[in-house]
C-alpha positions as CSV (number, residue, x, y, z in Angstrom):
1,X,5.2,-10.6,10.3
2,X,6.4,-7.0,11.3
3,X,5.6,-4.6,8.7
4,X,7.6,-0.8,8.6
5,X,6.5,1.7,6.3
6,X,8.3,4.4,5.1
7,X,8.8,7.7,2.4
8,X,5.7,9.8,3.1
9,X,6.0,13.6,3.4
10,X,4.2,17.0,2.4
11,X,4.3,17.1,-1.7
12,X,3.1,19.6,-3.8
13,X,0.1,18.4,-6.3
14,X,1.1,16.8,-9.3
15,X,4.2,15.9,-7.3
16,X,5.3,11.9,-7.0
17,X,6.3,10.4,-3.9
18,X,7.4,6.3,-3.7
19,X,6.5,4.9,-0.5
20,X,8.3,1.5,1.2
21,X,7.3,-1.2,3.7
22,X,10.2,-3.7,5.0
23,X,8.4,-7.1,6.5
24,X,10.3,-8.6,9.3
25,X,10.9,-12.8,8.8
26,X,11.7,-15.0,6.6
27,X,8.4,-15.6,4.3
28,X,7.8,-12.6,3.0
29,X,7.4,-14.4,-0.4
30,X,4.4,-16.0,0.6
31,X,2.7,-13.2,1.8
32,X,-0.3,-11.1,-0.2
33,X,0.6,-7.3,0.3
34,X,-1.4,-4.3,0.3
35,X,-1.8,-0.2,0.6
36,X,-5.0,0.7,2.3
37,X,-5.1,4.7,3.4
38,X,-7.1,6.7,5.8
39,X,-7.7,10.2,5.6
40,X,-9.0,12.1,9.2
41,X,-13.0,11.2,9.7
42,X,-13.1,8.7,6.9
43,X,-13.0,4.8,7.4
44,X,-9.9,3.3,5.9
45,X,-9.8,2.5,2.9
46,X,-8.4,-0.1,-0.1
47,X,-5.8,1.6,-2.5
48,X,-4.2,-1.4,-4.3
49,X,-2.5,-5.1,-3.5
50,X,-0.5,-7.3,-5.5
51,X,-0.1,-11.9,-5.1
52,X,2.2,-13.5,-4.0
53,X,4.4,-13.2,-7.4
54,X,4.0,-9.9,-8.6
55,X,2.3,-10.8,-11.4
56,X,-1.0,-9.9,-10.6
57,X,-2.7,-6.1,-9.0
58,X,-5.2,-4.8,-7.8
59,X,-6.2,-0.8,-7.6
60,X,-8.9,1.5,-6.8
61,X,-10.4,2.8,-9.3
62,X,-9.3,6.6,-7.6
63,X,-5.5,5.4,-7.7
64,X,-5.7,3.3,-11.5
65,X,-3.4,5.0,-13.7
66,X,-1.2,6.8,-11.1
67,X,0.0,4.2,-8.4
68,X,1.9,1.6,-8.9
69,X,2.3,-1.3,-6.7
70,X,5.5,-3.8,-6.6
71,X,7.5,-5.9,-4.6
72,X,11.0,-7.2,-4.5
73,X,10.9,-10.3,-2.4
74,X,15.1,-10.4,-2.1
75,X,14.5,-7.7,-0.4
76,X,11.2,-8.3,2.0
77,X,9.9,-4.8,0.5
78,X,6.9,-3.8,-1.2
79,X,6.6,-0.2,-2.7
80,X,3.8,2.1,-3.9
81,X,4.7,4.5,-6.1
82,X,2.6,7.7,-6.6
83,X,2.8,9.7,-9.1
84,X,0.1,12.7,-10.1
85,X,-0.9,13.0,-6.3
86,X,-3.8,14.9,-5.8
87,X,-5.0,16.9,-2.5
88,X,-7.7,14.0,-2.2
89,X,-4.8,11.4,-1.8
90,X,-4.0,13.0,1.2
91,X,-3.7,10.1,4.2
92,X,-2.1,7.8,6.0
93,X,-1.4,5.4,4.3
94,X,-0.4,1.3,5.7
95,X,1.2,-1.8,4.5
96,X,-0.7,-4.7,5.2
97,X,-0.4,-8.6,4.9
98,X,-1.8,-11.7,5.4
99,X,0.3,-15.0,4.9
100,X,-1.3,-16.7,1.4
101,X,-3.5,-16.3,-1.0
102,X,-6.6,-13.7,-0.9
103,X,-9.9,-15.0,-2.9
104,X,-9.9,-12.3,-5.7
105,X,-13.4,-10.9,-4.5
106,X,-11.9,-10.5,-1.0
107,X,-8.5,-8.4,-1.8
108,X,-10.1,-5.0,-0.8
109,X,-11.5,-5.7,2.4
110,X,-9.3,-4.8,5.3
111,X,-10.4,-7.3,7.3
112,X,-8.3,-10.0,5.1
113,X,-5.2,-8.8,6.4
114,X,-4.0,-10.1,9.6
115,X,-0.6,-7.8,9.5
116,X,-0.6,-4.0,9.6
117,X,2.2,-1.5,9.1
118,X,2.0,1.8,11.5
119,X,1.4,4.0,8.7
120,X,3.0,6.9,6.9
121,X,1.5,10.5,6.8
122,X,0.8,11.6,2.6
123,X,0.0,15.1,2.4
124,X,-0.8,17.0,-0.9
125,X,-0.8,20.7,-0.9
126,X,-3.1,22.2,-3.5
C-alpha cells in the first residue's frame, strides 16, 4: 500500500491542527494504522494506532488526552487530530501500516509496520 500524508504546518501553541493519510488499494480495511513522529536528532517515535475497526487505540502517554486517532475506511483515510499542540510536539510526523492484525504488546514498535507514509512537517511556535 501507498500511504500520503497530509495537513501539517507552523501552529501557534495551544493551536489544533488535523492531519490526513490517503492509502492507495483496495484493502485499506484490513490494514492496522499508525502516527509515529520524529523530531531532528531523536529516533522516531510511536504517537498512537488504531485496529482494523476503529474500535480500538492506542496513544503515547505524551499525546493521551490531546490526539485523536480515526479512520474512515469508505474513504482509505486515517486522521490524527491534534489539538493543545505543544512546542515538544514539534516533528515530522508518518502514517504507517502493516496489512492485519498487530499483537497488542507490539503496536508501538516501528518495526511492525511494513508501509510508511513520507511524512508531514508539525511545527509549534512557543
Amino acid at each position: 500500500v501507498q500511504l500520503q500524508a497530509s495537513g501539517g504546518g507552523l501552529v501557534q501553541a495551544g493551536d489544533s491542527l488535523r492531519l490526513s493519510c490517503v492509502a492507495s488499494g483496495r484493502t485499506f480495511s484490513t490494514y492496522t494504522m499508525g502516527w509515529f513522529r520524529q523530531a531532528p536528532g531523536k529516533e522516531r517515535e510511536f504517537v498512537t494506532a488504531i485496529r482494523v475497526s476503529g474500535a480500538t487505540t492506542y496513544y503515547a502517554d505524551s499525546v493521551k488526552g490531546r490526539f485523536t486517532i480515526s479512520r474512515d475506511n469508505a474513504k482509505n483515510t486515517v486522521y490524527l487530530q491534534m489539538n493543545s499542540l505543544k512546542p515538544e510536539d514539534s516533528a515530522v510526523y508518518y502514517c504507517a501500516a502493516r496489512d492485519g492484525r498487530i499483537i497488542t504488546s507490539a503496536m508501538r514498535q516501528a518495526e511492525m509496520y511494513n508501509s510508511w507514509g513520507q511524512g508531514t512537517q508539525v511545527t509549534v511556535s512557543s
